[in-house]
N, C-alpha and C positions, 0 to 999 in steps of 0.2 A: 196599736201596732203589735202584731205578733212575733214571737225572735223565738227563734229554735233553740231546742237545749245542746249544747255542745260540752263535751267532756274533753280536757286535756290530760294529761298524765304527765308528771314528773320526767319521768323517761325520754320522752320527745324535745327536751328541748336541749339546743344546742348545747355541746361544753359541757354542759350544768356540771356535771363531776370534776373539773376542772377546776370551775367556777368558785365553790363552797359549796361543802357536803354537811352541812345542816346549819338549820336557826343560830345566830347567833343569842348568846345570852341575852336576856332581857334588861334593859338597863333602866333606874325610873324615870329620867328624862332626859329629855336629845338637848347634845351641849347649847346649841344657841336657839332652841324656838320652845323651853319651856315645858310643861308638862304633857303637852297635849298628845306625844305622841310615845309609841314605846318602838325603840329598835329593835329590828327581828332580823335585819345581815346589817353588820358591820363593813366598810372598805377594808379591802385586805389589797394586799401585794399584786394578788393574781385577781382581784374585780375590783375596779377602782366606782362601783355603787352600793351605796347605802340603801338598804329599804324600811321602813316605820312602819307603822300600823295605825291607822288611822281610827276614829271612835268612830263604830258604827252602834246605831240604836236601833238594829232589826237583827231579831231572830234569823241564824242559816246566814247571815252574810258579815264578812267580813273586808274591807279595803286596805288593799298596801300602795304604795307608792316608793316607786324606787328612784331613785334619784342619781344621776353616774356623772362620775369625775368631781368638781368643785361646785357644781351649783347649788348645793344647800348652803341658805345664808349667804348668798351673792345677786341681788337685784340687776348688778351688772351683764350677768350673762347666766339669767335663768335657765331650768329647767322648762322642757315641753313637750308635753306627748299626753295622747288622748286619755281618754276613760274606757276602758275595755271589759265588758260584763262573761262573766261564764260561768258555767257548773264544773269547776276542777276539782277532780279528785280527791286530795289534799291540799294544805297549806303551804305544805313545801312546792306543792305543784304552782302552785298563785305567784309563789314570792319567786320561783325560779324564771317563772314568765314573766314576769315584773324587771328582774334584772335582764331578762334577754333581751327585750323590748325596747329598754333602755338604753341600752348597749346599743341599740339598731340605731334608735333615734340620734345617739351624738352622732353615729358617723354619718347618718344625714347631714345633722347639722353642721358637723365642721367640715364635709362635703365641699358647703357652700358658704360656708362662713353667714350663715343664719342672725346672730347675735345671739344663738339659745344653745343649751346643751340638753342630752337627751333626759328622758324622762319619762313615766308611766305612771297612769293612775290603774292598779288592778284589782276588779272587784269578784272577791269568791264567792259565789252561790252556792247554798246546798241546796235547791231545789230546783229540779231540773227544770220545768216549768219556771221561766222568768219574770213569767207575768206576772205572776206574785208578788214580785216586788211590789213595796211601796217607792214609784221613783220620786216623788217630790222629796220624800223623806231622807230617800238616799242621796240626793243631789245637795240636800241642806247637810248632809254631813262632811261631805267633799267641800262643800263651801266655806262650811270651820275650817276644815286642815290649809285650804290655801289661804284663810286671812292669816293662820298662822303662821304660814311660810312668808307672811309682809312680800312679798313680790318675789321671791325665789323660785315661784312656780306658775306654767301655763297650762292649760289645757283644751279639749275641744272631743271631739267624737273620736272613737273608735270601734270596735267590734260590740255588735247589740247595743250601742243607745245612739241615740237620734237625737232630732233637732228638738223635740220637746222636751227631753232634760234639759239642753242646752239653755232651754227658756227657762226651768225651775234654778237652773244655777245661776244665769244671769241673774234672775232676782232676788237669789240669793248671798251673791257676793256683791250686790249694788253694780249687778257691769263691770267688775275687777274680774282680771286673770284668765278672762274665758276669750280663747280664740277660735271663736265657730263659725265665721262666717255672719255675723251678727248686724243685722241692717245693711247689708250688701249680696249683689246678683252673683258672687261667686260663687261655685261649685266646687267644693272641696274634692267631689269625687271625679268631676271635671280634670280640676287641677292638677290630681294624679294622672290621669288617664293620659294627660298632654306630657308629663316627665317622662311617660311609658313610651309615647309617640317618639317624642324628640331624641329619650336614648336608642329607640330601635334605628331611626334614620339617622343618627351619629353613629352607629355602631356598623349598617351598611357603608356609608361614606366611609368610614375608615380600611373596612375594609376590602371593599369591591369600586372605588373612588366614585362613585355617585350615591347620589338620595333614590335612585329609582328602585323600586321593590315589585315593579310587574314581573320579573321572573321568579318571584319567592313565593313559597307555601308558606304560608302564618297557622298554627295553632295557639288558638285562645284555648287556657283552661280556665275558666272560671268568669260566665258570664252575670257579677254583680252588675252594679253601677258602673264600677270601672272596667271591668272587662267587658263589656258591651261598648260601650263609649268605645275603646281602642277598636274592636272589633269591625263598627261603622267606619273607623278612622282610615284604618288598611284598607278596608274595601273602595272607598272614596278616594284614594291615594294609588289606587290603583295594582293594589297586590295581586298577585297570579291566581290565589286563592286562599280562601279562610277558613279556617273549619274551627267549629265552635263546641265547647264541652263544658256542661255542669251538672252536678246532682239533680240539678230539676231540667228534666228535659225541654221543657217550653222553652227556657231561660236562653236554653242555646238555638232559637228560632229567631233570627238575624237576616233580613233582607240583605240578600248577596253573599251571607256566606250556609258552610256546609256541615250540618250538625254531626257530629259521630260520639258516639259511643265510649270509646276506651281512649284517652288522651295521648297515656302513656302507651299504647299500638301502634297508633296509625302514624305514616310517615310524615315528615316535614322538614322544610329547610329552616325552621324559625320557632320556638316554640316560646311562646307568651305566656308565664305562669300568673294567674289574676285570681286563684282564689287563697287558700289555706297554707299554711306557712309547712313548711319541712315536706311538703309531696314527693320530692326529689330521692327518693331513699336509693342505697347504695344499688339495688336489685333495679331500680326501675332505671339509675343513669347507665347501668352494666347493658340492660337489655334496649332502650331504647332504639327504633329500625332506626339503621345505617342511613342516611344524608342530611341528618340534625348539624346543621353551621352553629346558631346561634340561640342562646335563651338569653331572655330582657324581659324583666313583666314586673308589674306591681306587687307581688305577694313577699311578704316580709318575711328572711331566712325562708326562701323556697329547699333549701339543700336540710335534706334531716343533719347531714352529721359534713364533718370535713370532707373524709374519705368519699362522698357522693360527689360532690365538688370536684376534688379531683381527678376522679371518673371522669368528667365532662371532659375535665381541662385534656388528658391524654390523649382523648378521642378528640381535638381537635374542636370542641364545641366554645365558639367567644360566648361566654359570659360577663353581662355587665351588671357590677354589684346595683343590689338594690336600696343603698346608699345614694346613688345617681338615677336610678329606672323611677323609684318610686317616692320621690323626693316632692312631688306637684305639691303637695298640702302643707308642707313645713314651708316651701317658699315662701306659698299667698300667708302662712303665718308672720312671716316675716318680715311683708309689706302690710300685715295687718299693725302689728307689733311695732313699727316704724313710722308711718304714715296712715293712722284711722281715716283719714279725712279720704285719702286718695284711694283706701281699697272702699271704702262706704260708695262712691263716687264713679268708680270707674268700671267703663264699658269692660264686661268678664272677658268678651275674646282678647283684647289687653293682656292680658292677665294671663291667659291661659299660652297666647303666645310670647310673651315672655318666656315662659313656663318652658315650653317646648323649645326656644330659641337656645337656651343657656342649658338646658339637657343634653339639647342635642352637642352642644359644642364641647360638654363634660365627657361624653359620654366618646365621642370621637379623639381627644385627645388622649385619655386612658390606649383605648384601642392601639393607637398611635402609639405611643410610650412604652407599650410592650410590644411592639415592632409586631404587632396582628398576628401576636401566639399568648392562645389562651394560660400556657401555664405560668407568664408573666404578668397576670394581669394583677394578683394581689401583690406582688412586688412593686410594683409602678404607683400604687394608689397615691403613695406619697407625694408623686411625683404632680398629682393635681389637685391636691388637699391643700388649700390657702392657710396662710398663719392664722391662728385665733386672734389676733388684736388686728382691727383695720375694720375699717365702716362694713356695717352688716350687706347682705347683699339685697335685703329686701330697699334700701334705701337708693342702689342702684335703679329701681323700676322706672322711678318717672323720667330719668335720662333715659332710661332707654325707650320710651314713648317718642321721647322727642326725636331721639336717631332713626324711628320705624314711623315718621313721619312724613307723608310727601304731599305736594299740590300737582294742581294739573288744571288745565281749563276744562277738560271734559272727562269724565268718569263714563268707561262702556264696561260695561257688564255681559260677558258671554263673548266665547271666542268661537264663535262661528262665522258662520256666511254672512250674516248680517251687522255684527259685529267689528272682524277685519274690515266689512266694504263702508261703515262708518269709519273707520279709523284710516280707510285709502283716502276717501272724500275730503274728510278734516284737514289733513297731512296735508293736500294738494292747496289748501286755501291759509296755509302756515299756521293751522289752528291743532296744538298741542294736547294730545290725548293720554291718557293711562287705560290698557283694556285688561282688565279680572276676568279668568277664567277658573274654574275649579278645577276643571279636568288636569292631567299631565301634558296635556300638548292644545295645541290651537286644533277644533273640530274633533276633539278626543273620540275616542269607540261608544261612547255610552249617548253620542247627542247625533241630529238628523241631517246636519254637518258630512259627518265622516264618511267617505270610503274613495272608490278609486273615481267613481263618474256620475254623471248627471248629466241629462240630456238637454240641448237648447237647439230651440225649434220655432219660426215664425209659424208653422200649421198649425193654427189654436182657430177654434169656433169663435172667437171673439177678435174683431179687430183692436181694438184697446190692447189687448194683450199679444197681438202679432206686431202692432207698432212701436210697445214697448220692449220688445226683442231685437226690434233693428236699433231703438237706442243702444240699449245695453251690448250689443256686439262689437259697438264704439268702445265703447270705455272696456270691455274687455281686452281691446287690443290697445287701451292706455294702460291698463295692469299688464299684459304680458313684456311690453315695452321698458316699464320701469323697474320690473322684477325681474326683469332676463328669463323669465320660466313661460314655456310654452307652454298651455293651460288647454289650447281649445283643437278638436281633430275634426275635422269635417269627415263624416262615412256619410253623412244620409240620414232618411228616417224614413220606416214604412207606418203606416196607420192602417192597418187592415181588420175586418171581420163582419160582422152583423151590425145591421142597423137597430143600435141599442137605442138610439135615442140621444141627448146631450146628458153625460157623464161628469164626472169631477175632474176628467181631462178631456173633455170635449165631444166628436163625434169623428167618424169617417167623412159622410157626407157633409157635417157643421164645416170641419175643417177643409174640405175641398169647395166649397162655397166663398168661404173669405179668401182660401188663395185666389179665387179668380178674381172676386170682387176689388184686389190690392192689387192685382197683376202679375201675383209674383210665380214664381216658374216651380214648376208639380208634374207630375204622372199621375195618368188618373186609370188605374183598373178597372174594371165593371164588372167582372166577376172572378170566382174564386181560381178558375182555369187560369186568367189572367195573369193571376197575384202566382203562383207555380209557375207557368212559362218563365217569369221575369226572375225568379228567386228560387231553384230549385231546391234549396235545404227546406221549402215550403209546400214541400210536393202536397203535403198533409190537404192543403186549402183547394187541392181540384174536387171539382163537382159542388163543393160545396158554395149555397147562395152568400158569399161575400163578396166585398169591395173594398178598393184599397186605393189609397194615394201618397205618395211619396214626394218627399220637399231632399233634395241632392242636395241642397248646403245645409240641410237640418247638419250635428253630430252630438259628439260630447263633451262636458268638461269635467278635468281632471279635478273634484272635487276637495279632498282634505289640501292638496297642493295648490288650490286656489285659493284657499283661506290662507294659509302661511305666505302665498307670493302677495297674496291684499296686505298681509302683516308687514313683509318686505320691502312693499312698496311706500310704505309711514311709516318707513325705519329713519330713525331722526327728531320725527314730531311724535309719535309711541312708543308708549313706555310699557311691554307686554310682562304683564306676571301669570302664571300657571299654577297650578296647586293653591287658588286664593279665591277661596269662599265667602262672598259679602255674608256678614252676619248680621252688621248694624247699617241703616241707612236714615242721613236726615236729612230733608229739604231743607230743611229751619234752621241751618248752622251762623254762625256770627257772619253778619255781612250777607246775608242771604244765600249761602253759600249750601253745598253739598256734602255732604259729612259722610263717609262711609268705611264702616273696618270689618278685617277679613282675620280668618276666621285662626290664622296666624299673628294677629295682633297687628297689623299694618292700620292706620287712620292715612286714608287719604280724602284731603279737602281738593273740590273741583266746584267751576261757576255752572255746569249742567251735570247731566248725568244720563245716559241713554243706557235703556234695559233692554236687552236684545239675546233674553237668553233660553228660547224657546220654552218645552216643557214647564221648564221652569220658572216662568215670568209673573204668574199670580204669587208663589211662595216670596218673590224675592217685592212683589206688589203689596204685600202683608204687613213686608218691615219699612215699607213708610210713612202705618197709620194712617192714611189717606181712606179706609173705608170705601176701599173699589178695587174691583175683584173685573176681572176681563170673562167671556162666556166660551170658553176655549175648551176645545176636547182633546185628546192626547190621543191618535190612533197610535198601535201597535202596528207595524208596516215588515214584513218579513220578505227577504230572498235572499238565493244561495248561489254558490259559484257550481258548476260542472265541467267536468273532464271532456275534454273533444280535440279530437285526431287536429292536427295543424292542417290537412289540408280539407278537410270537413269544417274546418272553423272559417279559411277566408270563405265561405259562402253564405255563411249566416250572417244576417242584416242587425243593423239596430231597427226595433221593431216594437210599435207597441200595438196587440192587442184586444178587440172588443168583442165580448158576447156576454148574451144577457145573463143579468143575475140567480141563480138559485144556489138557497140555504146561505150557507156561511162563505160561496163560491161568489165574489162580488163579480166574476166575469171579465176584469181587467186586468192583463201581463204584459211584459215588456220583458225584451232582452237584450242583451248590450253584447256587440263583435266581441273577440278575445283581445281586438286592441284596447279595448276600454278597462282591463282587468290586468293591473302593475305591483297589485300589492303582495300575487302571492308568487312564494319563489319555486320557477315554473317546470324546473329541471327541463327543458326543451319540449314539455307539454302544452297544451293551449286552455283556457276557459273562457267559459261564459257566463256572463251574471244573468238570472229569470228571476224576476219579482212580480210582487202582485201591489195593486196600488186599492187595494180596500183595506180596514182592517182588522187583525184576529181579534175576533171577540167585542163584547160594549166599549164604546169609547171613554177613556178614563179621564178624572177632574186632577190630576195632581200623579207624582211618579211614586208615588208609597207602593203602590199595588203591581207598577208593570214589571211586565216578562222579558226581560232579556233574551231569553232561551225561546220566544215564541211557541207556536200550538204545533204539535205532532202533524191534527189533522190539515192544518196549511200549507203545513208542506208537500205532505202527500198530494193536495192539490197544485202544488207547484211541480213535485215529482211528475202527477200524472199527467199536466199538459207538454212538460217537456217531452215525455213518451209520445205525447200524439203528434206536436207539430214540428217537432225537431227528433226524431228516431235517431239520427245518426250522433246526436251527444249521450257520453255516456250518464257514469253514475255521478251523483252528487257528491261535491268535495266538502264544504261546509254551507253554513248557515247564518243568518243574522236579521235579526228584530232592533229596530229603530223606534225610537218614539217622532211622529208625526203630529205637530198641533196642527189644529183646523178651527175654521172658525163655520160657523154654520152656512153661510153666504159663500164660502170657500175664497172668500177675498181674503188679502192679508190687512193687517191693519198697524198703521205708521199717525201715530198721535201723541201727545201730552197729555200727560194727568196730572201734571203742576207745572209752574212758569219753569222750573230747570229742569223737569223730567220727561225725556220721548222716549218709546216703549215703539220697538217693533215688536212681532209676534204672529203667528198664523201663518209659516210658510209654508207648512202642509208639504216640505220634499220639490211642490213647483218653484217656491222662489228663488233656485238657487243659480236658474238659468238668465236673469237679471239684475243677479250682485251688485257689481258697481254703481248701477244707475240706483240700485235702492239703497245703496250709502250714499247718494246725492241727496235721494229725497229726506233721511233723515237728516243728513246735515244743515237742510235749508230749515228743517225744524226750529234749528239751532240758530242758525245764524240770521234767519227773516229774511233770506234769500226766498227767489222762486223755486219751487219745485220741478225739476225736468219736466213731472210729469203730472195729469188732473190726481189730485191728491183724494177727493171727494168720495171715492170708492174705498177708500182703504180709512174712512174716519173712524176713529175710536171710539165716536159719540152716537155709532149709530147701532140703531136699535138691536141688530144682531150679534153684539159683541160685547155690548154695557147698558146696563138700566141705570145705573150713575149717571144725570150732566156736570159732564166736564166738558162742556164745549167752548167755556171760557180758558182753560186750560191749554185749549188746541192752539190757541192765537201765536205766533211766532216771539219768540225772542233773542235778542241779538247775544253772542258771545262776550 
């Protein structure tokens, strides 16, 4: 491992002249641990830390350890704080960062009443270049000093060394004194990044009364380990936007967020300090652009001096100390320190939401206490600083496992369309569900779920699926019934253009076939004159060789508000959480049972488990160990709304349609009335939705790679047909890219991959117009009921969608 050379300077660190203004005298040994070390700061009045010298046997490097308040010589309430390597200046420079360090680390720990008080191990390099060190050498000297501390002292990583000192000192001190993480899945840099999380949404809650942050700018400075980590976290969580900055530019290349340049320029409501300590200088808090609310981040003493600090405070800016922000790593020390057995042992998201649970609530109470004015907030601290004597707080963790613990008879994962219409199904048969969503809402913006409409229509090339549309139009009017929400508009539906052929939604002539063949009631066009006569905003289609057929009870449904009323309607028997990310999943729990925890620390045990979370259903197929992966492509699906006069708009149809494919132009659009379009606030103008149902670009195996923001050139192609066959709408108001799973076969597919687990997936944008019937069919999964419908088309075990047999899997089981 390579570590850059960094130089500090005496100057930089807080106080320090306050502090003590030089070495104290050298005494020949420290009253209670014997010769081994020589003091170089004495406690005095105005720093209540000691710092020693420890024996180093390398050239160019010297170690101090500072140790603050009483924990030299007290096993009771040791000292603790990392190993920090650097090239400082001077000596004075090392031991002044030793005590500042330390100084940081109590008021972590008596933050939270730790059972540890702070502490520092700091090591001086003279050679800028690190690598030179000998570290097994140097680790075995650090190992002397703490046997000699007999338990007075903890430590674990910080600045330049890693986890393979960790490993030279572990076996150097016999597995004493070292808390790194050691034979456990925690992530120390995790750990922080969740403190960072949970005080920024303790610090929103306090003071705008919710956890939501989609209206906020977040600037990350410093995309380490931690600062990337938090970075993901916001954008997942739903921030407005992210923008990312570090020395190394790569570093700030973040799926979802927006990399810049100069931190301290660019505007924000939120600014996340994640790299280098004292950035904050009095010049940069003076100038920072005007609409900065709040800073919260991991970077330890981010403020170079007071007077920066108080900058903030004048200007309105809530700071929450980084005492509470960046606290993640002493905590897991302190259920390390407490309970080895249970951090060795326990699932990390555990852990991390703990972490984040009890930040957040730190960090909203401070807020709170200084009645949400910044220049109150160091006055207040006291006000949530616990006594030093009273059970440490890591020892509180496993209770609080057991409070962030629930059951449930079924576990649904993914709050969409298929999702909610499992959890209507269940509800109605008194079968108790829990449904996990990550997103902020039920069919959030980011999944193929959300928006205002979606069309249902028996005109399908296929009877199977013109029969299944008259089922589901039932049970549709069983959801609007017990939701009280009016979900479905009858306008119609036109099907016009060129004989393409049979399509991934069917055909002109396909679909006017089965109408007749089913008897059910159509218009049928014969040419393009026709299809204009009847619809003049189509004047576009005269002359032109098309056909067209029209189903008058086709229309649409109200989409995102059909998942919430499916949600409404298993209000009673569902238990909906939002912002909950499965991280762990087990089939194999005691009792056969379902084990699964999010990514907030929640374990909830259930008798199945149904994965219903599109895109995403292989990643979340991954954490069962099960060794089966589904054949699912993820289109990229793009349309936009458009501006159009109110009385130009009652003339235009829902409509979808066909002409053959060339290049990247797959040939297929649809448009939806302006009744179908409620989401945007319309100041007495009208729109329209136009989409294309191919999609931008190769179809993707996983969401790492997709485009939110879709292809320029798609839209253009969606620009230019609305130019040809609707002239009278104007320009384009916005935009949006959806992800679309498909399956090759274009069927969907409703299966098991073990006795508790059903997996829909493959709605490809179609399935949303037979919701409820297809939370029937999953739920007979469940229950070993029959199927509404022939299930045989949509098995999981077939060839186009698994080379896994699991068709033992598929068999029914009962609740």
């Amino acid at each position: 491992m390579k570590f850059l050379p960094v130089v500090l300077s005496a100057v930089s660190a807080l106080s320090t002249a306050e502090a003590f203004s030089s070495i104290a005298p050298q005494l020949p040994s420290f009253p209670t641990l014997g010769d081994a070390f020589k003091i170089v700061k004495e406690p005095c009045e105005k720093c209540s830390a000691v710092v020693v010298e420890a024996n180093a046997k390398q050239d160019g490097v010297s170690v101090y350890i500072a140790l603050d308040s009483d924990s030299y010589g007290h096993t009771t309430r040791p000292g603790n704080g990392g190993i920090r390597l650097l090239n400082y200046d001077s000596a004075q420079s090392a031991i002044d960062d030793a005590v500042r360090l330390a100084k940081g680390m109590t008021r972590k720990h008596d933050m939270f009443r730790t059972g540890f008080s702070g502490a520092k191990v700091v090591v001086k390099s003279d050679h800028e270049d690190l690598n030179v060190i000998e570290r097994k050498e140097l680790m075995q000297n650090i190992a002397s000093a703490l046997h000699d501390f007999e338990g007075g002292m903890y430590t674990g990583c910080d600045l330049n060394t890693c986890d393979i000192d960790m490993d030279y000192l572990v076996e150097a001190t016999n597995d004493k004194y070292v808390l790194a993480g050691r034979n456990s899945h925690v992530d120390t840099n995790i750990a922080t990044a969740s403190s960072v999380i949970g005080s920024i949404l303790g610090t929103v809650e306090a003071m705008e009364g919710s956890r939501d942050i989609g209206d906020l700018t977040f600037t990350v400075q410093g995309c380490g380990k931690v600062g990337s980590t938090v970075a993901k976290e916001l954008v997942r969580l739903g921030a407005k936007h992210v923008q990312t900055c570090d020395l190394f530019p790569q570093a700030a290349l973040i799926k979802g967020c927006t990399p810049i340049k100069e931190w301290s320029e660019t505007p924000c409501d939120f600014l996340v300090p994640c790299a280098n300590s004292l950035a904050i200088t009095e010049a940069v808090a003076s100038s920072f652009p005007e609409g900065i609310k709040y800073c919260v981040g991991a970077a330890n003493s981010p403020f170079a001096s007071e007077k920066a600090r108080e900058i903030f405070d004048k200007r309105g800016i809530m700071h929450i100390p980084e005492s509470i922000s960046s606290a993640g790593a002493i905590l897991a020390d302190s259920v390390e320190w407490s309970n080895i057995d249970l951090y060795q042992t326990v699932e990390p998201a555990k852990m991390y939401g703990w972490i984040r649970d009890i930040s957040r609530e730190k960090a909203s109470d401070l807020a709170s206490h200084a009645n949400q004015e910044p220049q109150h907030v160091t006055s207040n601290l006291k006000n949530v600083v616990p006594e030093r004597e009273g059970t440490p707080v890591g020892e509180n963790f496993e209770r609080w496992i057991g409070e962030h613990s629930s059951n449930t008879e079924t576990l649904i994962i993914g709050g969409g369309l298929a999702g909610t219409a499992t959890a209507f199904s269940l509800a109605e048969k008194g079968i108790r569900s829990t449904l996990v969503e990550q997103g902020s809402s039920l069919a959030p913006p980011s999944a193929s779920s959300n928006g205002d409409s979606r069309m249902y229509r028996k005109m399908y090339s296929s009877e199977f699926f013109s029969k299944m549309q008259a089922q589901a139009l039932d049970r549709w009017n069983d959801v609007e019934k017990k939701s009280g929400t009016k979900l479905l508009q009858e306008n119609g539906l036109l099907f016009y253009g060129e004989d393409t052929g049979e399509t991934v939604e069917g055909s002109v002539l396909g679909a006017k076939k089965v109408m007749e063949e089913l008897n059910l009631p159509h218009k049928f066009y014969a040419t393009g004159d026709d299809i204009a006569d009847a619809y003049p905003a189509l004047e576009s289609c005269r002359g032109k060789p098309y056909s067209g057929v029209c189903e008058d009870t086709a229309g649409h449904i109200r989409a995102s508000k059909a998942c919430e009323a499916m949600a409404k309607g298993a209000s009673g028997k569902c238990d909906v959480k939002l912002n909950s990310k499965i991280v762990s999943l087990n089939t194999q729990g005691e009792g056969g049972k379902v084990v699964a925890v999010t990514e907030g620390g929640e374990t909830i045990t259930a008798d199945n488990a149904v994965i219903s979370c599109g895109p995403w259903t292989n990643s979340v197929l991954e954490r069962l160990n099960l060794d089966i992966q589904l054949d699912l492509d993820i289109w990229q699906v793009q349309w936009a709304h458009y501006e159009v006069d109110s009385d130009v708009a009652a003339s235009i149809p829902q409509a979808f349609h066909f002409r053959n494919e060339i290049g990247i132009d797959g040939g297929l659009y649809y448009v939806f009335p302006s009744s179908a379009t409620e989401s945007i606030d319309n100041g007495g103008k009208s729109y329209v939705k136009v989409g294309v149902d191919f999609p931008t670009g190769d179809a993707l195996k996983n969401m790492e790679s997709f485009n939110s923001e879709g292809s320029q050139e798609v839209l253009e192609l969606i620009d230019g047909w609305v130019k040809e066959h609707l002239p009278s709408v104007g320009e384009r108001f916005n935009s949006y890219c959806h992800p679309y799973t498909v399956t090759k076969d274009q069927y969907f597919v409703m299966g098991k991959v073990a006795d508790n687990v059903a997996v829909f997936s493959g709605g490809s944008g179609r399935a949303f117009k037979f919701g409820p019937l297809l939370g029937d069919c999953m739920a007979s999964l469940l229950t070993g009921e029959e199927a509404p419908v022939d299930m045989a088309p949509f098995s999981i075990s077939r060839a186009a969608v698994c080379s896994t047999s699991i068709a033992e899997a598929e068999q029914p089981a009962s609740v």
